[in-house]
One Martini backbone bead per residue (centre of mass of N, CA, C, O) as a GRO file, in nm:
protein
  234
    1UNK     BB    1   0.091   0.042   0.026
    2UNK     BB    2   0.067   0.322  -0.041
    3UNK     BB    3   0.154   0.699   0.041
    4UNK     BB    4  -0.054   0.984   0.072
    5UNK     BB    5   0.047   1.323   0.089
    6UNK     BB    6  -0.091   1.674   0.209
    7UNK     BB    7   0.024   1.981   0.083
    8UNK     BB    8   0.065   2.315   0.098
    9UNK     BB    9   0.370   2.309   0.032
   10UNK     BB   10   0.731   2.304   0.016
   11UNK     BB   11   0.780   2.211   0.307
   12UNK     BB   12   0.618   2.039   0.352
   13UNK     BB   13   0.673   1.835   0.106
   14UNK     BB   14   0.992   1.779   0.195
   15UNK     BB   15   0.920   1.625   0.442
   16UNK     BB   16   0.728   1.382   0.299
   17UNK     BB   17   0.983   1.289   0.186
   18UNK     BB   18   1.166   1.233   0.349
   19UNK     BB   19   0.972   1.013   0.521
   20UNK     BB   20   0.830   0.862   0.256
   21UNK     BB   21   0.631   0.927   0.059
   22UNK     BB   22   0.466   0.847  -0.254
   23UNK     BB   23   0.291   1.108  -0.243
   24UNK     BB   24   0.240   1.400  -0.358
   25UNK     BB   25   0.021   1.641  -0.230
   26UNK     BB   26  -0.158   1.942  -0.346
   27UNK     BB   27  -0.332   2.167  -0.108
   28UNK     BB   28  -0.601   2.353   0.049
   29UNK     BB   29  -0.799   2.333   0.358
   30UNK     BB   30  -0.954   2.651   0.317
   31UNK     BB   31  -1.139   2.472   0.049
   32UNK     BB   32  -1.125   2.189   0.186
   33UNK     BB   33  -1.104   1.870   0.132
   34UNK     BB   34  -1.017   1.939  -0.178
   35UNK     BB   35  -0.856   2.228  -0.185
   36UNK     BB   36  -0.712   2.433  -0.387
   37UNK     BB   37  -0.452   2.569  -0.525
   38UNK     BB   38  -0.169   2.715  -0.636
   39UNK     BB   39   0.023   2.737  -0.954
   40UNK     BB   40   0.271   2.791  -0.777
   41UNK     BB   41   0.260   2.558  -0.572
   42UNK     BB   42   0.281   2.299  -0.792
   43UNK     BB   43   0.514   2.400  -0.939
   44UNK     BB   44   0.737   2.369  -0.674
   45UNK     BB   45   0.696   2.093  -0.640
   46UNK     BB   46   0.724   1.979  -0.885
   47UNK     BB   47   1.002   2.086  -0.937
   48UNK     BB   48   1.107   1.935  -0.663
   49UNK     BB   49   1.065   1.633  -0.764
   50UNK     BB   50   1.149   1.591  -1.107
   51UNK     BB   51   1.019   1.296  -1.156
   52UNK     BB   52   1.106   1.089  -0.839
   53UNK     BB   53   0.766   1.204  -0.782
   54UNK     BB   54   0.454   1.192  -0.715
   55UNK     BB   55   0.213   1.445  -0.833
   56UNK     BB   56  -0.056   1.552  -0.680
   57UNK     BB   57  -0.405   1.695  -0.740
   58UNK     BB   58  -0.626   1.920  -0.631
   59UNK     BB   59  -0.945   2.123  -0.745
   60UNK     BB   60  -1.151   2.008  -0.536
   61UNK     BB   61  -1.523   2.093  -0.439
   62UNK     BB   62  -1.722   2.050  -0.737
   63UNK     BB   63  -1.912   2.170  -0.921
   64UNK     BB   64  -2.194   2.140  -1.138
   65UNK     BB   65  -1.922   2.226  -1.364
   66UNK     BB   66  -1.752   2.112  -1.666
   67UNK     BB   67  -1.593   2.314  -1.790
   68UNK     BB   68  -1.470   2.451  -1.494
   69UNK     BB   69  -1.320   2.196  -1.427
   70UNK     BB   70  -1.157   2.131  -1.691
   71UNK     BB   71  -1.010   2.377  -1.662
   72UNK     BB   72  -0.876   2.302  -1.348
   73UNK     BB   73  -0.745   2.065  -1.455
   74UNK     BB   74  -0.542   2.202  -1.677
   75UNK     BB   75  -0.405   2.341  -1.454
   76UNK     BB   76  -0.298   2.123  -1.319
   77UNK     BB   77  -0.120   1.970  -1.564
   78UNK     BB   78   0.053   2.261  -1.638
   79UNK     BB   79   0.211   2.272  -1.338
   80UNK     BB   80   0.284   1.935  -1.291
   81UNK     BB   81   0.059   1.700  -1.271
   82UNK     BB   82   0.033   1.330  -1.205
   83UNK     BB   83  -0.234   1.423  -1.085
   84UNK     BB   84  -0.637   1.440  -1.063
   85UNK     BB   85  -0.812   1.549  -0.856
   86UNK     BB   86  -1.209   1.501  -0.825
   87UNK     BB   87  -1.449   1.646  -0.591
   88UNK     BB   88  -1.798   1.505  -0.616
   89UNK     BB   89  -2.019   1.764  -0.473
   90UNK     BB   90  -2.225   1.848  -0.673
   91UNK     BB   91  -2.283   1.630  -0.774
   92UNK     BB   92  -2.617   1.409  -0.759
   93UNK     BB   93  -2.562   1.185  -1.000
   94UNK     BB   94  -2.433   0.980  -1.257
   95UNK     BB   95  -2.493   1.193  -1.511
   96UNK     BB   96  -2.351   1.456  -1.330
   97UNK     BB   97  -2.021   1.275  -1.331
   98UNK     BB   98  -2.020   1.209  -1.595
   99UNK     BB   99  -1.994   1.501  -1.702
  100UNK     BB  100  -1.761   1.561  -1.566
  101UNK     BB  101  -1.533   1.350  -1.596
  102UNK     BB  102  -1.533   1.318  -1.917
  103UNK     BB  103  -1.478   1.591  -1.978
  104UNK     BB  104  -1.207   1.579  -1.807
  105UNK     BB  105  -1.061   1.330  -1.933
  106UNK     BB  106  -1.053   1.467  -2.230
  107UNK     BB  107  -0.858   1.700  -2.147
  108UNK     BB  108  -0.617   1.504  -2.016
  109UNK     BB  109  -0.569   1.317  -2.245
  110UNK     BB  110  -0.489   1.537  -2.454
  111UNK     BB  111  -0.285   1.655  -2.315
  112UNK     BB  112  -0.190   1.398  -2.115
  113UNK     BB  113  -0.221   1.053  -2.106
  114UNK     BB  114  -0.008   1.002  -1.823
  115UNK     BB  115  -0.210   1.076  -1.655
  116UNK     BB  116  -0.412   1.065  -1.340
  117UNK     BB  117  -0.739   1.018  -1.298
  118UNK     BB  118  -0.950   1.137  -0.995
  119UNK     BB  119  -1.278   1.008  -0.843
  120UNK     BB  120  -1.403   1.170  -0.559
  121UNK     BB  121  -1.569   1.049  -0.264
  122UNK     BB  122  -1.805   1.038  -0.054
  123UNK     BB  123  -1.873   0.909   0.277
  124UNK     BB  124  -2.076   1.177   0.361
  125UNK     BB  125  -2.296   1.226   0.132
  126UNK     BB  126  -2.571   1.156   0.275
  127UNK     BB  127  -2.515   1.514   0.403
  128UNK     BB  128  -2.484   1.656   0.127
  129UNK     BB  129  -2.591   1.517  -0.170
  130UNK     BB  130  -2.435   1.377  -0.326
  131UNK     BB  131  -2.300   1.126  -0.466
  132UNK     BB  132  -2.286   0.786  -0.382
  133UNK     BB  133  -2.032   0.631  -0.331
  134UNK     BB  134  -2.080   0.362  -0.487
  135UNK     BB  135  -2.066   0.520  -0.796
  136UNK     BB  136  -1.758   0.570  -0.841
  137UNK     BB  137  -1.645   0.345  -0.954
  138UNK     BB  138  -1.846   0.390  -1.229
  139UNK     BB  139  -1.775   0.654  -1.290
  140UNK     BB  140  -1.456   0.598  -1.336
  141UNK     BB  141  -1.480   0.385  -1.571
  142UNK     BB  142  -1.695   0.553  -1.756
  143UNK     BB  143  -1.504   0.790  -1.787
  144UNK     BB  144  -1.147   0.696  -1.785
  145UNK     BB  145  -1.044   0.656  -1.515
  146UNK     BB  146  -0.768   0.540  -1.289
  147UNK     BB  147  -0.945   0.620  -1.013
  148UNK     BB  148  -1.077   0.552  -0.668
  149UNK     BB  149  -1.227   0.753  -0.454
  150UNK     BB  150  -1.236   0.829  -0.037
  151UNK     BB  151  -1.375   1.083   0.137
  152UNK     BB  152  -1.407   1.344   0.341
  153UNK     BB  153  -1.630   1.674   0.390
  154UNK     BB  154  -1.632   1.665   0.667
  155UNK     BB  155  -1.409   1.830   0.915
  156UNK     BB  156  -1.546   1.698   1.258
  157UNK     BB  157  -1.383   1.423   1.346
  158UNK     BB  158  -1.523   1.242   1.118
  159UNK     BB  159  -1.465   0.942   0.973
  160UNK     BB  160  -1.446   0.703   0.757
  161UNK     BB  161  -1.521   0.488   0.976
  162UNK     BB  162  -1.796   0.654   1.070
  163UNK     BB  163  -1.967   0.552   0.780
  164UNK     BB  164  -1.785   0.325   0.693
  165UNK     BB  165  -1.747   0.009   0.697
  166UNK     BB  166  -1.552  -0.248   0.596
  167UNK     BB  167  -1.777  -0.415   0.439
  168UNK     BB  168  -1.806  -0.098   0.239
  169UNK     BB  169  -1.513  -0.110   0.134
  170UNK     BB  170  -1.454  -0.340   0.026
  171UNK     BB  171  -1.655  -0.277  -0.203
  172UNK     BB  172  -1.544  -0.059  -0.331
  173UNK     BB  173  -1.270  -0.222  -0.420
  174UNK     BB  174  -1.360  -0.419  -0.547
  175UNK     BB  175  -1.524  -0.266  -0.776
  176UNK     BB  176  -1.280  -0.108  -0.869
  177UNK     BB  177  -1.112  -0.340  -0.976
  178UNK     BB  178  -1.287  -0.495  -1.132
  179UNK     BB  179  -1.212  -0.216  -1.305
  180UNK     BB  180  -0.938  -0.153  -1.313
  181UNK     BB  181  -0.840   0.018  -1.087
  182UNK     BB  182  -0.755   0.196  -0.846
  183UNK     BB  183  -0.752   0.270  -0.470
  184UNK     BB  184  -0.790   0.602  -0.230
  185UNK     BB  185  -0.801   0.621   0.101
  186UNK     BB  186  -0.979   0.874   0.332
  187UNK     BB  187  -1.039   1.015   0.623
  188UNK     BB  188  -0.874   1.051   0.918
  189UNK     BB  189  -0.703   0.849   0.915
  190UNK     BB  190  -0.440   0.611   1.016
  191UNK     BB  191  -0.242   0.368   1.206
  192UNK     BB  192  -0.528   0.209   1.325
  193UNK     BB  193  -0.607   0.152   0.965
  194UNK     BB  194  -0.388  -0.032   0.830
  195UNK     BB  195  -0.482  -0.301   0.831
  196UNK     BB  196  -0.791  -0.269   0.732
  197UNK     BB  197  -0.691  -0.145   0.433
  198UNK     BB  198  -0.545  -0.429   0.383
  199UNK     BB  199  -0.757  -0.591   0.360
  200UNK     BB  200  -0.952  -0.400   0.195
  201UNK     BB  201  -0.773  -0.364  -0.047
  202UNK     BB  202  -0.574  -0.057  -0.051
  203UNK     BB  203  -0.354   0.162  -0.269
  204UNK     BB  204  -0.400   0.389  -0.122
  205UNK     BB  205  -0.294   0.630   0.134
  206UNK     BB  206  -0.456   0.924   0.299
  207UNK     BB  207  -0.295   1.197   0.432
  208UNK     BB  208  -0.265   1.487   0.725
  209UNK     BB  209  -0.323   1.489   1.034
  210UNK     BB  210  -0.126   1.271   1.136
  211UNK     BB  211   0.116   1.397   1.074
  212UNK     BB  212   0.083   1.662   1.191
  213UNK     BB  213   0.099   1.889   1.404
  214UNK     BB  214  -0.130   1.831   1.667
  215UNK     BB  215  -0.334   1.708   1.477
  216UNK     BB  216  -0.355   1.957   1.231
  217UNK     BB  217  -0.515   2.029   0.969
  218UNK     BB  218  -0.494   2.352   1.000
  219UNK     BB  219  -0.215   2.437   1.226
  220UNK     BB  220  -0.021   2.205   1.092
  221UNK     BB  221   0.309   2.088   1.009
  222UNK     BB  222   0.466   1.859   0.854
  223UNK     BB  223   0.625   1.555   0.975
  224UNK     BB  224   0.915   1.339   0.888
  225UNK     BB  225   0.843   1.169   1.119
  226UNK     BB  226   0.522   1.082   1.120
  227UNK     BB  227   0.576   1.000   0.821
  228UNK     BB  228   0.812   0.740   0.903
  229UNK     BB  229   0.594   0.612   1.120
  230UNK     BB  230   0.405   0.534   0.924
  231UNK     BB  231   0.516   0.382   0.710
  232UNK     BB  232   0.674   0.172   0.865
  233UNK     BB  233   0.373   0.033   0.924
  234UNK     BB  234   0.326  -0.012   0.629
   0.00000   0.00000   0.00000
């Protein structure tokens, strides 16, 4: 199982590899919970991985507004993001999640097929509205994604895993392999849901809270160690 680490910034980032992440993430969490940065912070990280690891990025948690979304796409691609994560806020059912992802997918794919794009939704959809946790799977395959993601929106204390039980994860992890998909669970995972995470073939752990200093993801900021020992968990 790789480990997804979520920084703001350049010094973050460079924490996070210290430490051992597989992929950096670059986000920003004053804009939610896949909440979009700056294209000069997504460019200063890209260029110091310089293709050495992967950098992941959000663009938000997106309305449903498919051309809004697919240029805030290609802005992440074009500043040098090998992943691009689409966090389907406000789509509210599969026909408005495909009609955001396919056409996010083909601005990506015709800009550079090698990037990988990520439908992410939430395991507490059920409290917003948002389109159902279980339709990402097929919302990601047929819409021509590359991975299926599930965090959570509301960023209140509670986990991925007081929305959703074990045997609810693994079936989304389930059906998104049946789609040759890859899966990154996310949602203030922790070092004590690692074991669970590995049961249910979880491709990619999402974490940032649990990095930071004084486990505070809008307060604190990631530290090498904190990083270096969740890996070794792993």
């Amino acid at each position: 199982m790789e480990l997804l680490v979520s920084a703001i910034n350049l010094d973050e980032a460079k924490a996070a590899w210290e430490g051992g992440a597989d992929i950096l993430d670059v986000k920003n969490p004053k804009e939610g919970s896949l909440g979009a940065n700056f294209p000069w912070i997504i460019r200063e990280i890209s260029d110091y991985a310089d293709n050495k690891i992967i950098v992941s990025t959000t663009i938000g948690d997106v309305p449903y507004k498919p051309a809004t979304v697919s240029l805030a796409a290609l802005g992440a691609a074009y500043s040098g993001s090998n992943y691009i994560k689409v966090g389907l806020y406000g789509p509210e059912n599969y026909d408005e999640a495909m009609d955001v992802m396919s056409n996010v997918v083909k601005t990506i794919k015709e800009y550079d097929d090698t990037i990988t794009v990520v439908a992410c939704g939430y395991a507490d959809a059920y409290k917003i509205g948002s389109i159902e946790y279980d339709m990402i799977p097929k919302v990601a395959y047929d819409s021509g994604c590359d991975l299926a993601m599930l965090d959570t929106y509301i960023k209140d204390g509670h986990r991925l895993t007081d929305h959703l039980n074990k045997d609810q994860l693994a079936q989304f992890t389930k059906a998104a392999h049946d789609y040759n998909l890859k899966v990154a669970l996310a949602g203030s995972v922790n070092a004590n849901d690692i074991e669970m995470l590995k049961e249910v073939d979880c491709d990619i752990m999402g974490v940032r809270g649990c990095v930071c200093t004084g486990g505070d993801r809008n307060k604190g900021t990631i530290s090498a160690d904190l990083v270096a020992q969740l890996k070794e968990n792993i």
